[in-house]
Steps between C-alpha positions, in 0.01 A plus 500: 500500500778732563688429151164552384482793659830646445442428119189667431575828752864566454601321108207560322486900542903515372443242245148682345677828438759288319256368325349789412794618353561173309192524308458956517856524321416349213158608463572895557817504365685631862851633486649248705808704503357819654320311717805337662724829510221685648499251820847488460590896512138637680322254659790223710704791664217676588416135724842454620523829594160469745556193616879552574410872685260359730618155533586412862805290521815462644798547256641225682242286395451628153916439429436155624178447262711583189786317573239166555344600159888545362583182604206328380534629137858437481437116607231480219718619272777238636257246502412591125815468386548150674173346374623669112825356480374158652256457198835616273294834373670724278671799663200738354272241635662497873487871498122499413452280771671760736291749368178374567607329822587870684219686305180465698230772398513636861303829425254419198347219712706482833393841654127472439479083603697598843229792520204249478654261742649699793370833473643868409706438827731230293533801202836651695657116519373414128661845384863434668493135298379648198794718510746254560389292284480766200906548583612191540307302206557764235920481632474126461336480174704751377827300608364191356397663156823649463708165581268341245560788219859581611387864618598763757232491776625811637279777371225315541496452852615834552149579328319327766539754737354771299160348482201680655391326712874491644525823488168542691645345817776744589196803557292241684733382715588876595175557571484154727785572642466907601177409586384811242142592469410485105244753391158372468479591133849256416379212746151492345677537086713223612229249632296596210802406238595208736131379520508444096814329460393142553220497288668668223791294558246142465300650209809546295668185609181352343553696187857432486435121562240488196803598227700139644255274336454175633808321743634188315571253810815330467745328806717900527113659561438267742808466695586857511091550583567294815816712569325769512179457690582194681866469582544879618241526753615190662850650479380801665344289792844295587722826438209662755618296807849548593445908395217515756244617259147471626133605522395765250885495378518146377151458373520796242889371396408115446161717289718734288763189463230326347354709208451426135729621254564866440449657185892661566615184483396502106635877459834440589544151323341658182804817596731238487305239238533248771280266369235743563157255308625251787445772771230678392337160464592439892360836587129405397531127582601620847218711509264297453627161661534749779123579624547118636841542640412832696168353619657259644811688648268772636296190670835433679679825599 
């Protein structure tokens, strides 16, 4: 009763404005593009910075949450790149695997599913993993695309840190930390931007996920599919135990540890043509295979 539950209360609002985008995009012709940048450049700093400026957390416990979520990733890249060069994959294949193994769609589907389960008060703990996971998958992916194409990584991970929603924390935290009263009228603009980001961000996930066509399932889809939503959350549970990571803390990790594919995942292989048919292929597969996967890790956390 409570998977049941869980499925129809928490799943089934994230996946319908998915949906909705799915079948919308096609049918009025939306810009995916614009739609994406817009969340990207308006909409997800405008969340970070509101959650981040009121959130009410020790930094001593925040610094511990992202080096759990660090470690996690890194291990799931690790583990990748053991279970790639067991089955004797090519080196573009073994760095697809690490790709999609560290690239969990933590704000698309992680922020609103943590929402629906625990509350707004999980928002602040959902936020700090979103963030390290945003900095530590795009670094990995980068590093692994590069060793696969011979590259220099450098740049690109230098670009990381220029993103908005990046950028967004270093105000917020000032105003966390200094304990500043914002003016009414830039609280209330930033709820208001912050409030539209996850549907905006689903819709055009939706639309974006419509242009894939439809996942050929091979033995790579499926084992890097279990990678992803099945090996990393129970990776973030064991690395959860000797860190101390509890309550509220490990719930949302072992939840962000265990979304579907992210749509960056696709962007940077197709950057670094990375076998990018392969991983835009795992993106939707993920997605999909993943309103069963998250029901039932939501039933557990």
């Amino acid at each position: 009763m409570q998977v049941l539950s869980i499925f129809l209360d928490v799943v089934v609002p994230v996946f319908t404005l998915v949906f909705i985008g799915y079948f919308a995009g096609p049918a009025l012709n939306l810009d995916v593009r614009t739609l994406a940048r817009t969340a990207y450049y308006v909409f997800v700093p405008a969340l970070i910075f509101q959650i981040i400026s009121r959130a009410e957390l020790h930094a001593a416990l925040a610094v511990k949450m992202l080096v759990y979520i660090v470690l996690v990733h890194i291990l799931c890249g690790l583990a990748a790149f053991g279970v790639a060069r067991i089955l004797r994959c090519s080196i573009e294949m073994t760095a697809a695997y690490v790709v999609i193994a560290v690239s969990g769609n933590v704000g698309n589907f992680g922020l609103p599913l943590i929402t629906f389960r625990f509350g707004e008060q999980a928002m602040a703990q959902g936020t700090i993993y979103f963030l390290g996971v945003l900095v530590i998958s795009m670094a990995i992916s980068v590093i692994a695309a590069s060793w696969a194409r011979d590259g220099s990584s450098f740049k690109a991970i230098v670009s990381i840190f220029k993103t908005p929603a990046l950028m967004a924390v270093i105000p917020a935290l000032v105003v966390n930390i200094a304990d500043i009263k914002v003016p009414l009228v830039i609280s209330r603009i930033a709820e208001l931007a912050g409030a539209a980001m996850v549907p905006l961000l689903l819709v055009s996930l939706g639309a974006r996920l419509a242009q894939e066509g439809k996942p050929v399932v091979n033995a790579h889809l499926l084992t890097t599919s279990a990678l992803r939503l099945i090996a990393a959350p129970i990776i973030a549970l064991l690395v959860s135990l000797p860190l101390g990571i509890h309550g509220l803390e490990r719930a949302t990790g072992i939840l962000q540890s265990g979304m579907p594919v992210a749509i960056v995942a696709s962007i940077i292989t197709l950057e670094y043509q990375l076998m990018p048919e392969f991983v835009a292929t795992s993106v939707l597969f993920t997605s999909l295979t993943g309103m069963v996967t998250l029901t039932v890790l939501l039933s557990l956390v």
